[in-house]
N, C-alpha and C positions, 0 to 999 in steps of 0.2 A: 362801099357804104352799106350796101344790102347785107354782106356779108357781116359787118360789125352789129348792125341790125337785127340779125336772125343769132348773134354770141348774146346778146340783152335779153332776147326774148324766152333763150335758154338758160339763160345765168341761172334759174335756181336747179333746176335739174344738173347742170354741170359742176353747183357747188356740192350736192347734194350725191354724185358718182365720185366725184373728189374727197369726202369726208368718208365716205363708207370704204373707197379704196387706203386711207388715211388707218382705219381702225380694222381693216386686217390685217394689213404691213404690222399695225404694234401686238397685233394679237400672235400673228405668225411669230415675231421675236420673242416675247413672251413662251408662248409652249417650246422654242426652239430653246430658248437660256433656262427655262424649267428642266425640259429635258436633259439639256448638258448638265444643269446641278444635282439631275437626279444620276447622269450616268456617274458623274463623280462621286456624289455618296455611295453609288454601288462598290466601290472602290476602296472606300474606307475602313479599315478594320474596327476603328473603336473612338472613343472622344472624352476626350479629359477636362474640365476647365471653359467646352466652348471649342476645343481647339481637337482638329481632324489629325487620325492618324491612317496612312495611307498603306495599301496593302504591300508597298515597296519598302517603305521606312520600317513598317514593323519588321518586314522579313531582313532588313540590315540589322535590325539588333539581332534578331535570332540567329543571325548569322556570326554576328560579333562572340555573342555568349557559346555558341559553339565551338568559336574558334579555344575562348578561353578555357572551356571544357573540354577538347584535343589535347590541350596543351598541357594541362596541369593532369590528366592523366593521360598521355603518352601512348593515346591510339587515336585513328580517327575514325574508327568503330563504334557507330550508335545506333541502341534498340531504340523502335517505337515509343517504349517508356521513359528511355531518358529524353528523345526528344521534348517529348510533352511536356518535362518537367525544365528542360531548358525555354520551352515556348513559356511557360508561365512564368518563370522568373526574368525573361526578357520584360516581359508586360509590367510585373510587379513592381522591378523596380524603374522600368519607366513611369508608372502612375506615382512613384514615392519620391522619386525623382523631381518631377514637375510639380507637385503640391507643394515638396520643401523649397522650390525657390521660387515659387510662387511667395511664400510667405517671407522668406530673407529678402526678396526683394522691396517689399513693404517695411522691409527692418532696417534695411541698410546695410545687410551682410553680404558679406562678398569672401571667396575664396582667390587670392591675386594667382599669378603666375610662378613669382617667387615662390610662394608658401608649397605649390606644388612640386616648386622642383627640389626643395627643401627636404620632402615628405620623400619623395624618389631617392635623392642621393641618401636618407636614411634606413631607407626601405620598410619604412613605416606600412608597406600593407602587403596583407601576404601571398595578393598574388604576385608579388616581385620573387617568393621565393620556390622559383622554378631551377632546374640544374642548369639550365641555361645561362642561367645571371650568378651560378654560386663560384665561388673558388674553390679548386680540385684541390688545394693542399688544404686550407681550414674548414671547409662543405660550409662557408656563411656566404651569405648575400653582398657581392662585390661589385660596387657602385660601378668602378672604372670597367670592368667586362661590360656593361651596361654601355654607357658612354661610344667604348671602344666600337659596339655594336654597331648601334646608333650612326657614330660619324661614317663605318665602312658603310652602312644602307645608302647614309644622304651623297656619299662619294659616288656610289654605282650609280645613284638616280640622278645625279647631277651631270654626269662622262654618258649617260646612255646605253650603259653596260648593263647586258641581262643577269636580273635578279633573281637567283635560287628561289623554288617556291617556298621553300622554307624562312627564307630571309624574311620573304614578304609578311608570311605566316605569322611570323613573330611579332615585326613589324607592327600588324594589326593588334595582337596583342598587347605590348607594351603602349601605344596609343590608348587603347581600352583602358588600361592599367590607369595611366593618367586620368581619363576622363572620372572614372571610376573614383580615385584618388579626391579628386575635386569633388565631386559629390557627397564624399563619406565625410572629407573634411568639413563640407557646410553642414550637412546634418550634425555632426557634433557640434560643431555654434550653434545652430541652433535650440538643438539639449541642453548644451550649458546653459543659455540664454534661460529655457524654461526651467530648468534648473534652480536659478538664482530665486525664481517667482515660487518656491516652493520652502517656506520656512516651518521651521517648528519654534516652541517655547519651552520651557524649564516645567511649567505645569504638565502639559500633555506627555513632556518625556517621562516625571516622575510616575503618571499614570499609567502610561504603559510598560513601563519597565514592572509595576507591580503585579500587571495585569499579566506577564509573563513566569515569574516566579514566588505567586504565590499560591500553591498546590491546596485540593484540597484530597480526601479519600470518603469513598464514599458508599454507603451498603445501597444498592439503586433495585428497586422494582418497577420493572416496565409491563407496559400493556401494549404487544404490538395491534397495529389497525388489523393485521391480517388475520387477527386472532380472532376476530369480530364478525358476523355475516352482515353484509351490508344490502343484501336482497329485498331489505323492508324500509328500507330507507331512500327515499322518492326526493326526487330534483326536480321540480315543476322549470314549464319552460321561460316564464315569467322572473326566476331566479335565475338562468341562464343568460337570459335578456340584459337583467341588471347586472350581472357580475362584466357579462361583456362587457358594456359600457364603460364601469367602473376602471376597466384594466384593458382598455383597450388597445393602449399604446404596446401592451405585450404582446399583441397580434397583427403589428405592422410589418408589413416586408418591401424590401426595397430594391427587389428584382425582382423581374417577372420570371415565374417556375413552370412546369407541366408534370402532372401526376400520369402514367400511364402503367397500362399492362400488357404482359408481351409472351411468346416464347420465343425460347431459345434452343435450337438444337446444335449440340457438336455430334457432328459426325465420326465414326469411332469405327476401328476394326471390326470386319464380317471377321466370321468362325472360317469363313476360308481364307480371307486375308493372313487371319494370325497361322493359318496351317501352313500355307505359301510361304512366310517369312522363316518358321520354324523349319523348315524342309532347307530353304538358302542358309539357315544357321549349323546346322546339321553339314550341311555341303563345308562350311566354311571352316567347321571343327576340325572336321576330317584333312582339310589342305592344311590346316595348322598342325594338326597332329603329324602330317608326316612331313613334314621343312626337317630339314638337318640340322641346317645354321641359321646365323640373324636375319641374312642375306634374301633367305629365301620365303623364312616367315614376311619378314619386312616388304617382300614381293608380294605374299600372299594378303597381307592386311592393304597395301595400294589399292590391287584388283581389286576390291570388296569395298571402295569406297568407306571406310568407317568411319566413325565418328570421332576416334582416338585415332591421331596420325600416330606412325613410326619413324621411329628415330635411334640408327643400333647406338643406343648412350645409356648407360646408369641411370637411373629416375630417382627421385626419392617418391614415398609415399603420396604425396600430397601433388604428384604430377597428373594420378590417375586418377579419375572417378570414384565418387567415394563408393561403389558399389565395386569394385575393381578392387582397390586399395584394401579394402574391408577382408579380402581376400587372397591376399598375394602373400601371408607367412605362413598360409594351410596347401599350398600350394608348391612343390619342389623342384627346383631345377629342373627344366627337359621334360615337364609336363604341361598339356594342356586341360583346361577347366572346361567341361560341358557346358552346352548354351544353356541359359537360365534367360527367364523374364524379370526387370525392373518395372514395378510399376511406378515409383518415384517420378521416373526419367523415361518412362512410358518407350524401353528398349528392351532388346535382345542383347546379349551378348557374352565373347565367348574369347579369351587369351591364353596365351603360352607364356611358360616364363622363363628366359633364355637363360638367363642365369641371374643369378643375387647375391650377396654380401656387403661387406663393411667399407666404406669409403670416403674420403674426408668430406666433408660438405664444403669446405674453400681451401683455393689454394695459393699463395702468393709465388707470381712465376716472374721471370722476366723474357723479351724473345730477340732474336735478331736473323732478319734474312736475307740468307746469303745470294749476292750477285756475281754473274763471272762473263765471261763471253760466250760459254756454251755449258754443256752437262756434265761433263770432265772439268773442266775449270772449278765450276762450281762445285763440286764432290769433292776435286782435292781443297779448295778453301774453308766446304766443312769439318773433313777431317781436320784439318790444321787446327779450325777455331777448337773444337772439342778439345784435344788433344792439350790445347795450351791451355783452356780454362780447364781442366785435370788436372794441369801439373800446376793453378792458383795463378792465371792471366788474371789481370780486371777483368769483368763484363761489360763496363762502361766504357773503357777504354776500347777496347775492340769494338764499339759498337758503333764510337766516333769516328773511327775508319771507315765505316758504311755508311756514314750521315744517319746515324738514328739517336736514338738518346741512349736507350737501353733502361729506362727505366722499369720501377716493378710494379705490379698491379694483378689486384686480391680479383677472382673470380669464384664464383659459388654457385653450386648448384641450380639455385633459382635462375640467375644468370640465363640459362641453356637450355633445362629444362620444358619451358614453355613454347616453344618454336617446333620448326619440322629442320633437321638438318642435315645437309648434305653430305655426302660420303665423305669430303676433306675435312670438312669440320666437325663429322661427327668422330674420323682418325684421331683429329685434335685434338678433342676434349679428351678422348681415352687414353691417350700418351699423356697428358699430361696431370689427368687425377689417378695414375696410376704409377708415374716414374716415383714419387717418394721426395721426405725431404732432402737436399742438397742433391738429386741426381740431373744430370745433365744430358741432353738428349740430341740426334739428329734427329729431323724429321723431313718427309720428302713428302709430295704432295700429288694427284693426279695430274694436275694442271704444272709440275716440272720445276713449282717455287720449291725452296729449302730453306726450313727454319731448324736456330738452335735453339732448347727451349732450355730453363733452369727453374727448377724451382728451388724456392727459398725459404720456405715455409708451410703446414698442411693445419687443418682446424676441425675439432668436430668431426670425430668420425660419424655417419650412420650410415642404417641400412637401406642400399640402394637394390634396387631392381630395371634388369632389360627384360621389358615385357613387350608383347606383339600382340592388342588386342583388338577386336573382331567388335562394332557397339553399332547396330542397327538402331532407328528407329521404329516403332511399329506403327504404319501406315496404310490408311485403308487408299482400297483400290481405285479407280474410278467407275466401277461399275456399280462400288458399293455405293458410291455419292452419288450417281444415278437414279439409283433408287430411293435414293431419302430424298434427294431433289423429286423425284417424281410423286411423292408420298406427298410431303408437306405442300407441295404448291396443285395439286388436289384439293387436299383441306383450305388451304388459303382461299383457293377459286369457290369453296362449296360456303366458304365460315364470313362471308365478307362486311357483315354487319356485328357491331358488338354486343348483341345479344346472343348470334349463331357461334361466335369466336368463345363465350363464356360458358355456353351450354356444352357444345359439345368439343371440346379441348381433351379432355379429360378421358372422354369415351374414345377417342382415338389416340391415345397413348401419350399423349403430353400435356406439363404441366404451364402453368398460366405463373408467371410471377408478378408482382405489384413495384414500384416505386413512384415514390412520392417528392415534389418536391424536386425536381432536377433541375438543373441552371446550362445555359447555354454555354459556359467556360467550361462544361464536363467533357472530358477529350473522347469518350466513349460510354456503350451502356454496358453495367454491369460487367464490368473490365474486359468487356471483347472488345479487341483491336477490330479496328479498321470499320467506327459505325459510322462516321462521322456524317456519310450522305442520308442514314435515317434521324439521327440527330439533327442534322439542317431539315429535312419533312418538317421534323416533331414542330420546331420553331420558328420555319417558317411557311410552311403552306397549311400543316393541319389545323383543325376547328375539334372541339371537343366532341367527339365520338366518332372520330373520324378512323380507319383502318390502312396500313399502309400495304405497301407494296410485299414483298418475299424478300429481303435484303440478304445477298450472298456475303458475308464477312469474313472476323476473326482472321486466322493463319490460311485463309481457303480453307477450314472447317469446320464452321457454323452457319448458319441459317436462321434467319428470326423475322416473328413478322410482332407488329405492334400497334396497339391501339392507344390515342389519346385520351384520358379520360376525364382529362380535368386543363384548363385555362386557369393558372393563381395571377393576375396583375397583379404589377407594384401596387402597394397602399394598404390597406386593409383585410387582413382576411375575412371572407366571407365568414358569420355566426354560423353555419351549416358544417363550415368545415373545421369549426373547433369547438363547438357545442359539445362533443365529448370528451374532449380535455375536461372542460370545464364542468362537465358534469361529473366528472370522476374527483376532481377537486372542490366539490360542493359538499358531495357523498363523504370524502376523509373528513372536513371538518364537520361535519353533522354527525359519523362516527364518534371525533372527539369529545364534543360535547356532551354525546350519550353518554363514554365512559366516564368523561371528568364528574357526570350526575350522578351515576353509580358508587365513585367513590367520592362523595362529599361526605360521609359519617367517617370517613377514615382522618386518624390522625396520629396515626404511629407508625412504624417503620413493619413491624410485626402485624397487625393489622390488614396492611396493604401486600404483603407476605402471601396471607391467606384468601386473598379475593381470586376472584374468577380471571382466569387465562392470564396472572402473572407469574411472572419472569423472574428471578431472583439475582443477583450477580454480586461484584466487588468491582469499584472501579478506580482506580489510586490514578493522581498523580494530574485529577483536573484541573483544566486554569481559564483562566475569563479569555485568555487568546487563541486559544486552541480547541475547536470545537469537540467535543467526549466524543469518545466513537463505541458504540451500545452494540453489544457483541449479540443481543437479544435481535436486536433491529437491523443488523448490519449498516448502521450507519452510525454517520456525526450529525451533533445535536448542539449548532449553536446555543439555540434558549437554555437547556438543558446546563452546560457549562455557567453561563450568566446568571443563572438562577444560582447554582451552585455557590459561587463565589462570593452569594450577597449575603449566604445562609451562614451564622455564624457554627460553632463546631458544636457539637452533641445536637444542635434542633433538627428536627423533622421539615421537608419541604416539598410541594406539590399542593396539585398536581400540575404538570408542565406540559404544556401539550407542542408536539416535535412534528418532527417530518416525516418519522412513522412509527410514532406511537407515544404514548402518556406513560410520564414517568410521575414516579415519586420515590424520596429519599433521604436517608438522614448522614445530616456530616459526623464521620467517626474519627478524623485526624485534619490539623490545620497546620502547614509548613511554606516555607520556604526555601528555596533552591540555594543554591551553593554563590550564585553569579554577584557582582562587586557590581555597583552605580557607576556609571561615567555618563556625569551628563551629556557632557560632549559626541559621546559616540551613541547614545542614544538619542537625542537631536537632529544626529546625521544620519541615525537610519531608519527616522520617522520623515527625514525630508525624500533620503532615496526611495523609501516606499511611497510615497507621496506621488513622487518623478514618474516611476513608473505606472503607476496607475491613470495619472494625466498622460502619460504619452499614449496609451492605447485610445482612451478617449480623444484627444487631440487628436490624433492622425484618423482616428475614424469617422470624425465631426468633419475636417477637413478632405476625408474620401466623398462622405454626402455628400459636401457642399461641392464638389466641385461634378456632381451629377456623372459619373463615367458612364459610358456605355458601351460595350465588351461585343462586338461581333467579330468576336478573329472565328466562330464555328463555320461561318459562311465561307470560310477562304481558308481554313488551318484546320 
């Protein structure tokens, strides 16, 4: 009882540890489920709609779109700048993607299963047309190779049998293809649908059909503005104020930007660099110059690591550099070319040209090789073959005796050309664009195979070259980067404020450049690869006049350091920062006015001839659709044309004031064009004009509305 006694006497302090312990338990879950959604936004690359994209999913498209970019060009070799442009069109068309059926979904439109597989068996889209999916006798797009594909994949993934990476490869691809297919297909319903919402009438048509051929010619005197000093002519800030206002929706933006200034150094050959590389060029001449045979140049160009491999084969022109190339008919057999520098291609370099002439450029051959039990066996089974296709065996026939087919097939230059080949294959090629039409050949190989070879046909002779060329690049040392590293991160350390970066830049040998206006989807600054860690600084830690770090970039040979100078938020541009736009477009129409005041006693064509600072010209052939283009002005001159067209023929008209400069003019011929009416066809390409100009609106109305926001810089 004492005990229940001394719980009552406590009850409010014990409700009172209870409730406090209560609201840190919810406070603790609270920053713990904050935290967690903050770690998960960190995460996200971007947001469409509301809806998160995850720094995995994006990297499956970009991975998709690469595959389809392997594939359809037949390497899996990618620069830095394709990627980038693969990484944006993954995003692109996922944002176009999700907006269009976002809105089909609201419609009712749907893309079935059928329709797609429809659109496949027809091969309605082009990336079905890969060599993979075509037929080798008609080179078209062959459903059933497709199909055939397809069921071997789901055969081997079904039995548990290991799947070529290639199969896989594909695989993804054709999936892609589908999906793809699906997509492109709703977007076109879509179009149609908008489409249909886009009429014309029989009025509008006959007005613009006239507004296209009905010419005028016309004797024109212009007064350009630049003709004009506009140094006295004052824009108070009060009319900057109000024009803002008035137009202010012209100065809206709807991403946040940053203005900054920066240098940039590439680091470049020292003077002893480039002597070092010319003394190895010099070395390398000399081993060229004295090789006997291909064998040995071929040797000599390995050692030397170059940049053009060798391969003892015929080339045509268009195998070598075009610095190379540019050179090989002033060049003669069994000579070698002095090292020269390209600046182009920022190389040395220096070849021999083993020999050259005339060569077919394709050949149609057919092959069959020969098997036996040993090397004898096989030697008399070659001999035999040859001997009987001399004396008019089939080829096909004998070819079925070895399980081959023996069919024929065209090889060309290009073919071979592009590769490094080896000693059998490079035997190969030269046996066989050198035997001639109808000759028939044994061929033996390092490796102890035996092919007959035939050719059946030769095309296109040109002129070939076996060259052995020597192509360095010129690159500085590290001791030179040493010292420009040690240079610039000096100044960096001394210049750390952006008045000390601006003053003295200059005095120490480099230059300061400006941009304006940059967006975080920029994949680098000022096209140096590899900026992307000062581009995340720029947008995400710096504050406007902030300096950053020394950024080591580019190819490992650049250097740059940068200042922010400017914060633009979404929304409105700050008046500060377009106040001289607008006051330069104050200035032209107060210009105009001036002029147009000047010439108000004028009212002839002769008249306006002899006033100050004009321009005299002829201009044939204007029409209310097509804005004059003023050879005075270098420009087009909507008003100018409209004004035209309303003036009947012999009257004087002006003055007009343009977009740079005051015209006036009199109509000296009135025509029309040669073109027939159809209403119909003009109707329809008032509606398709119509089409297109809603779809850019539409899908940009529908970009805002769906608020994206783009941080693949942080992670991409």
């Amino acid at each position: 009882m004492a005990v229940l006694q001394k719980i009552r006497n406590k009850s409010v302090l014990l409700v009172t540890v209870i409730a406090i312990a209560l609201v840190l338990f919810i406070v603790q879950m609270y920053f713990e489920s904050g935290s967690a959604l903050i770690n998960q936004s960190k995460q996200n690359v971007g947001e469409v709609s509301g809806k998160s994209i995850t720094v995995q999913e994006y990297q499956e498209m970009v991975d998709q779109f690469q595959t389809v970019y392997e594939i359809q060009r037949g390497s899996s070799s990618v620069n830095e700048d394709e990627l980038n442009q693969i990484k944006d069109q993954a995003w692109n068309n996922y944002i176009q993607s999700t907006l269009v059926k976002e809105e089909c979904e609201k419609l009712g439109l749907t893309v079935t299963d059928e329709e797609v597989a429809e659109l496949v068996r027809a091969g309605a889209s082009q990336l079905l047309q890969i060599p993979m999916f075509m037929n080798q006798q008609t080179g078209r797009y062959d459903y059933s190779i497709v199909k055939s594909f397809v069921d071997e994949y789901n055969r081997m993934k079904k039995e548990g049998a290991q799947i070529p990476d290639i199969y896989e490869k594909v695989y993804k691809y054709y999936a892609f293809v589908q999906s793809n297919i699906r997509d492109q297909y709703l977007m076109a319903k879509y179009q149609n649908l908008l489409a249909k919402c886009m009429l014309s009438n029989k009025i509008e048509a006959k007005s613009s059909f006239g507004s296209r051929i009905d010419e005028s010619d016309i004797v024109l005197a212009s007064f350009p503005y630049a003709s004009y000093d506009d140094s006295k002519i004052n824009v108070t800030d009060e009319e900057i104020n109000k024009r803002y206002n008035e137009e202010k929706e012209k100065y809206r933006q709807f991403v946040e930007t940053r203005d900054i200034k920066f240098i940039d150094i590439q680091v470049k050959a020292s003077k002893a660099d480039i002597a070092e590389t010319e003394k190895e060029m010099n070395e390398c001449y000399n081993k060229l110059a004295a090789s006997t045979n291909a064998d040995e140049a071929g040797a000599v160009v390995r050692s030397n690591s170059s940049l053009v491999q060798y391969s003892n084969v015929m080339k045509s022109k268009s195998a070598f550099p075009n610095v190379i190339a540019s050179k090989l008919d002033s060049v003669a057999s069994g000579e070698t070319f002095k090292p020269e520098y390209d600046a182009l291609s920022n190389s040395y370099y220096t070849f021999k040209v083993i020999s050259k002439g005339m060569q077919a450029d394709s050949v149609l051959y057919r092959q069959l090789q020969v098997v036996g039990k040993d090397e004898a066996s096989i030697k008399n089974s070659a001999d035999s073959i040859v001997k009987a296709l001399s004396a008019g065996a089939n080829f096909k026939d004998i070819a079925k005796k070895y399980n081959q087919t023996g069919d024929s097939l065209w090889i060309t230059t290009n073919n071979y050309e592009g590769g490094v080949l080896d000693a059998d294959n490079a035997k190969f090629i030269n046996t066989l664009f050198t035997m001639g039409k109808g000759a028939t050949q044994q061929l033996t190989l390092s490796n102890g195979a035996t092919v007959i070879l035939q050719v059946l046909d030769t095309k296109n002779p040109v002129e070939k070259y076996n060259v052995a060329a020597i192509m360095h690049e010129l690159k500085f040392s590290d001791d030179t980067y040493s010292k420009e590293y040690n240079k610039f991160s000096a100044f960096v350390a001394a210049n750390n404020t952006l008045d000390k970066f601006e003053a003295n830049a200059e005095k120490n040998g480099y230059r300061i450049q400006t941009r304006y206006d940059i967006t975080n989807n920029m994949h680098n600054i000022s096209g140096v690869h590899n900026t992307r860690e000062a581009l995340k600084w720029i947008f995400e830690d710096a504050k406007a006049g902030d300096m950053s770090q020394l950024y080591e970039c580019g190819d490992n040979d650049h250097m740059m350091y940068i200042a922010v100078t400017g914060i633009n938020k979404e929304g409105y541009r700050d008046i500060n920062k377009v106040k001289d736009i607008i006051a330069a477009e104050l200035k032209e129409e107060k210009k105009a006015d001036n002029i147009v005041a000047e010439l108000k006693n004028i009212n002839s064509i002769e008249q306006a001839a002899k006033a100050k600072n004009a321009v005299v010209d002829t201009v044939t052939h204007v029409t209310f659709a097509n804005p004059a283009f003023v050879g005075a002005t270098n420009s087009s001159e909507p008003l100018l044309s409209a004004s035209v067209s309303a003036t009947a023929n012999g009257k004087f008209g002006g003055p007009v004031k343009g977009e740079n400069g005051v015209y006036m003019f009199k109509v000296i011929k009135k025509s029309k064009t040669a073109d027939k009416y159809d209403e119909k066809d003009e109707m329809m390409y008032l509606s398709n004009m119509a089409m297109r100009m809603a779809s850019s609106s539409i899908f940009n109305d529908l970009y805002l509305k769906a608020e994206v926001k783009d941080n693949r810089y942080l992670y991409f």
